[in-house]
C-alpha positions in Angstrom: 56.3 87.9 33.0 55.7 89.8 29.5 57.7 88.9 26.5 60.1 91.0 24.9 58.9 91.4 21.6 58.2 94.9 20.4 60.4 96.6 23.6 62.5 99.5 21.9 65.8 100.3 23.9 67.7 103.8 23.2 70.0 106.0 25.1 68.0 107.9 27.8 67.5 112.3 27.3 66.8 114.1 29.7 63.2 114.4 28.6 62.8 110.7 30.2 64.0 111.8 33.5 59.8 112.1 35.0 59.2 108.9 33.6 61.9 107.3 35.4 61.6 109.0 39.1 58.0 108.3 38.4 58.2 104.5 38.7 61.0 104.5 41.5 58.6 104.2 44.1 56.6 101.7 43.3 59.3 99.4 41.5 61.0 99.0 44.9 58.2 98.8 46.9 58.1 101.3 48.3 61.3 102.7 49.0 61.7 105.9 47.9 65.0 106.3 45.9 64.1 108.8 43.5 67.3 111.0 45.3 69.7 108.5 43.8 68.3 109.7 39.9 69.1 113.2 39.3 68.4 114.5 35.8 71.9 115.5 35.7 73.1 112.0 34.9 71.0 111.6 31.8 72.3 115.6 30.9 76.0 114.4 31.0 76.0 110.7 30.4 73.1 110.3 28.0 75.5 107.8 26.3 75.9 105.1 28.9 72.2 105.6 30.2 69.3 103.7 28.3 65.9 102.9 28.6 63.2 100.0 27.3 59.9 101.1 26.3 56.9 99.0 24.9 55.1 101.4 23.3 54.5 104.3 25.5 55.4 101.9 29.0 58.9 102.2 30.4 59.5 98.7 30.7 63.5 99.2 32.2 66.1 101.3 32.5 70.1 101.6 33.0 72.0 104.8 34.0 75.6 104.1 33.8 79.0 106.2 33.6 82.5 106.5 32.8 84.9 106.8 35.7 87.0 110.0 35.0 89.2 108.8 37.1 90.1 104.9 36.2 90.3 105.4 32.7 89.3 101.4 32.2 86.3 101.4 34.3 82.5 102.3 33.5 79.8 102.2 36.3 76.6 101.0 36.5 74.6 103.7 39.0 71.0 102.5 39.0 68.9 100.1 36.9 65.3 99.3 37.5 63.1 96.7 35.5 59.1 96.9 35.9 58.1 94.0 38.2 56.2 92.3 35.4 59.5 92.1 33.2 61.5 90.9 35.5 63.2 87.5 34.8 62.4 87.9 31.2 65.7 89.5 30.1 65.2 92.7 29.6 68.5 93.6 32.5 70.5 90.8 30.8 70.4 93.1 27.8 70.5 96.7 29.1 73.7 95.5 30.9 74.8 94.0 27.6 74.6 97.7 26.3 76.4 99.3 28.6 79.2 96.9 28.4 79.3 97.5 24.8 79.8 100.9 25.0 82.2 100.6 27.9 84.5 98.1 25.7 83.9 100.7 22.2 85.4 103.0 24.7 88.0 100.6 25.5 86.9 100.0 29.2 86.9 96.0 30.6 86.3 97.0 33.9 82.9 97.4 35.1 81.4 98.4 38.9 77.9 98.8 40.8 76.9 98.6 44.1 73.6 97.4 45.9 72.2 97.4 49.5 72.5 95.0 51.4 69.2 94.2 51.9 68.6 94.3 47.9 69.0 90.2 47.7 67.9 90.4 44.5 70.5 92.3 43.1 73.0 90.7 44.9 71.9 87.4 43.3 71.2 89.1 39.7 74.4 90.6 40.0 76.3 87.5 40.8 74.7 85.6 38.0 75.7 88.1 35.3 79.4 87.6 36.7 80.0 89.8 38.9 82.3 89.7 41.6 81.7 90.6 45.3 84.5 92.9 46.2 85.8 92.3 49.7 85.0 94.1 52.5 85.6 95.0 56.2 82.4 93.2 57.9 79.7 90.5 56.1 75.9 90.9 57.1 74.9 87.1 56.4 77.8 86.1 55.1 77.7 88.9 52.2 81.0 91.1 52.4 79.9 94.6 52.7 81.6 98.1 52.8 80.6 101.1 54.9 80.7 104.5 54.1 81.0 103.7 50.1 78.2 106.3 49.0 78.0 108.2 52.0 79.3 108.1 56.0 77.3 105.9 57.1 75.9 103.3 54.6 76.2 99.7 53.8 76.8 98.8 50.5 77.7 95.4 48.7 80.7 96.0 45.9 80.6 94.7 42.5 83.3 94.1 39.9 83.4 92.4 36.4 86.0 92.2 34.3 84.8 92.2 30.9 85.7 89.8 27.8 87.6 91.9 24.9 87.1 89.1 22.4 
């Protein structure tokens, strides 16, 4: 696990769109997810999107939204963290940055999803409080919902309501 010191977080352009898809691959071992990154998000919602460099490394990034529709809610798309900075924070904060926008924009609600098979996540996920959002079946006793992103998928709902001081 690296330290922290010297990582410089700023809202993502869509210049950094490479460097992201780049690392997809490899961060999830294999998996190939680069689909779920289109440069569009970091064209329209550059402001709820960040990314950690250390030096010239992309160390972690966060590609979050607005709902247009639920006026209270921001989302939280994708996220990734290089394996070697995992467990050292670095998520902790990048989700700390989007809620801070989300509550400047006077939103307290805040979603994501996961796979189900992305245990990781799911535990990450539940220790920054978040909440599992019920569903119509469980795989291992984890509710899940189908046909959330698209017909046929399985994917693990999350809410948190945030604190408005």
């Amino acid at each position: 696990m690296k330290n922290l010191n010297k990582i410089k977080i700023r809202n993502a352009k869509p210049s950094d769109h490479q460097s992201i898809i780049s690392v997809i691959i490899d961060w999830w071992g294999g998996r190939d997810l680069r689909s779920s990154v289109p440069k569009l998000l970091l064209i329209h919602f550059s402001p709820t999107c960040f990314v950690a460099f250390k030096n010239s490394e992309l160390c972690g990034f966060l590609i979050g939204f607005f709902s247009q529709k639920y006026s209270k809610e921001g989302y939280i798309h994708f996220v990734g963290i290089h394996p070697e900075f995992r467990k050292s924070g670095l998520a902790k904060i990048l989700y700390q940055k989007f809620y801070d926008v989300c509550l400047q924009d006077s939103r307290n609600i805040v979603r994501s999803c996961t796979a189900p098979i992305n245990k990781l996540s799911i535990g990450f996920h539940t220790k920054m409080g978040f909440s599992i959002e019920p569903g119509p079946s469980e795989i291992e006793g984890v509710p899940i919902t189908t046909g959330y992103l698209s017909d046929k998928d399985q994917m693990v709902l999350f809410k948190k309501i945030l604190n408005t001081r």
